[in-house]
C-alpha positions in Angstrom: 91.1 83.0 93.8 92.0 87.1 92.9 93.8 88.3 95.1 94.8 92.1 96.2 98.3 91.9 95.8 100.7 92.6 92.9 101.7 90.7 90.3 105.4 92.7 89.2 106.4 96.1 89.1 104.0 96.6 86.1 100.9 95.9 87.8 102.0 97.9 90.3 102.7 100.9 88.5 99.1 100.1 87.3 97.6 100.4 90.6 98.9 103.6 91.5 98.1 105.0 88.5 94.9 104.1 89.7 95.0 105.8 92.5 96.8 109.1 91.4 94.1 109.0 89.0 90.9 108.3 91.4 92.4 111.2 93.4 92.1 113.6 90.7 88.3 112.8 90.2 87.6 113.1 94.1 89.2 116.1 94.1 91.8 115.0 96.1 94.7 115.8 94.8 95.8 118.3 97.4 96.6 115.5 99.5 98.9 113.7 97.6 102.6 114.2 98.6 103.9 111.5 96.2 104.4 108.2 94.9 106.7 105.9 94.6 106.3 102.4 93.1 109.3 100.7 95.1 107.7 101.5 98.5 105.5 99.3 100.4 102.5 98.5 98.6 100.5 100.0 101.1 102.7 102.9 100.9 103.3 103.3 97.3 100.8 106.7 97.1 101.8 109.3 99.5 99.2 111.6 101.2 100.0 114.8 102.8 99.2 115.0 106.8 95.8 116.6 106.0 94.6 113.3 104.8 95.1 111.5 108.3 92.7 113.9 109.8 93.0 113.3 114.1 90.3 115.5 115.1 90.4 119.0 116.1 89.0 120.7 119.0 88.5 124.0 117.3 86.3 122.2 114.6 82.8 121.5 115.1 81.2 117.6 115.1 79.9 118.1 111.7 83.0 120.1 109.6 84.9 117.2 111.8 82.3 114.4 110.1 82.4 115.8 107.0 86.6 115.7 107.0 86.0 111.9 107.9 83.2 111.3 105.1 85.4 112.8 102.5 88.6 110.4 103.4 86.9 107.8 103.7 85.2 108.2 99.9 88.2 109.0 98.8 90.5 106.1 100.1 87.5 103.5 98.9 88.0 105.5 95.5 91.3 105.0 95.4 91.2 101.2 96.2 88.6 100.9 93.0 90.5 103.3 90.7 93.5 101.0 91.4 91.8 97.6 90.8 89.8 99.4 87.7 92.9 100.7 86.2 95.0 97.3 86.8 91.8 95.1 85.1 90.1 97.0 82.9 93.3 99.2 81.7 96.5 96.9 82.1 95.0 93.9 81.5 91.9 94.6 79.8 89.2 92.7 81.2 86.4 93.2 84.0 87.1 92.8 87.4 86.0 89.5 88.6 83.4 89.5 90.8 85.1 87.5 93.1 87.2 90.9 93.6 84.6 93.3 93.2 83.1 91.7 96.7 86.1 92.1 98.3 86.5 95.7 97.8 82.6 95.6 98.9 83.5 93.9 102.2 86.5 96.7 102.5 84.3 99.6 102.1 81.8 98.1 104.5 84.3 97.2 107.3 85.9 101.0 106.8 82.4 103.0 106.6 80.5 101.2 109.3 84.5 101.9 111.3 85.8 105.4 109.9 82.0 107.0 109.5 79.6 105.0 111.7 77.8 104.5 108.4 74.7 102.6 107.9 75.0 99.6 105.6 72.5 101.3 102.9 74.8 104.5 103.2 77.6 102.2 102.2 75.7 100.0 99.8 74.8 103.7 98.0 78.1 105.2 98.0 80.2 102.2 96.9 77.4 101.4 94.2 77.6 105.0 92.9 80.9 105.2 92.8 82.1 102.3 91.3 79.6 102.7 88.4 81.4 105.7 87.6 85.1 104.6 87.8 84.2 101.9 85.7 82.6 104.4 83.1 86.0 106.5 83.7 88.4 103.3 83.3 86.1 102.2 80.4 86.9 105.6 78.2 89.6 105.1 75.5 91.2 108.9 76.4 91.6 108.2 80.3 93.0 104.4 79.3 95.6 106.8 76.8 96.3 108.4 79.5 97.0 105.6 81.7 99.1 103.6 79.8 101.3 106.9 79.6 101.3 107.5 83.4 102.0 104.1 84.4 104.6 103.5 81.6 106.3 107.1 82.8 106.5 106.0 86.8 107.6 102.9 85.9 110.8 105.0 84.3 111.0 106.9 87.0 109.8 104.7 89.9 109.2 108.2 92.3 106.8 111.4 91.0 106.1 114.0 92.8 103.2 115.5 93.5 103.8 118.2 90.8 104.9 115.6 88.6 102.1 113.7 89.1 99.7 116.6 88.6 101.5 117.5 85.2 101.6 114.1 83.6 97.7 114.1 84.4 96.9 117.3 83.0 95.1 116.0 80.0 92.6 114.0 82.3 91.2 117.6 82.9 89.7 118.2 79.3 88.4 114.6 78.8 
């Protein structure tokens, strides 16, 4: 059975590649802080406070909504871009579908809990988007551009947010 969990160092400096790049697509990257590959593996991709959004009384329901709509796409992003980048980048095959139904179950358990999303709402949104990270982990330049990232924080093991913004720079004219 596939499994979520890391192989070596390797396939872990896949997976946040992954994610540091499936940030930059969902315009995220304002609320990465860092990452660092000997962390916990659930901790391995820093985010800045603003992504752990608590509610504020000065913001209305919807603005508040919204906030929680945007995390949650992006965290399920990140999740795919990490499994898309380790299969279809590192090792260079699909990802089974024995693992693409397990993210599925994830993204259902997190929307119908973070959002109070309906089960079409998710089926849409996790359909949608992982057509398109599999287009984006499919392209030749972005898997270039991978294989440089992951190789570099494997080097370095910690890259900041800067750092992880410069070495990435070149995803923006693909």
């Amino acid at each position: 059975m596939e499994t979520l969990k890391y192989k070596d160092d390797t396939d872990r400096s896949y997976g946040a590649t992954g994610m540091a790049i499936g940030l930059l697509i969902f315009d995220g990257e304002d609320m990465l802080a860092s990452i660092n590959i000997d962390g916990d593996p659930n901790d391995m991709v820093v985010m800045s406070p603003d992504f752990y959004f608590a509610g504020n009384p000065g913001v209305s329901a919807k603005t508040a909504w919204n906030q929680m709509l945007k995390n949650y796409n992006l965290g399920i992003g990140m999740l795919m871009s990490n499994l898309l980048c380790r299969h279809l980048v590192s090792a260079r095959q699909a990802l089974p579908a024995a693992l693409r139904e397990r993210l599925h179950s994830i993204a259902v358990e997190e929307g119908r809990d973070a959002c109070s999303l309906e089960d079409d709402e998710i089926d849409r949104l996790f359909e949608k988007n992982m057509s398109y990270l599999t287009k984006v982990f499919s392209h030749r330049g972005v898997q270039s551009i991978a294989h440089d990232f992951a190789a570099e924080l494997l080097s370095r093991r910690t890259l900041s947010r800067l750092d992880v913004l410069e070495q990435l720079e070149a995803l923006r004219v693909l």
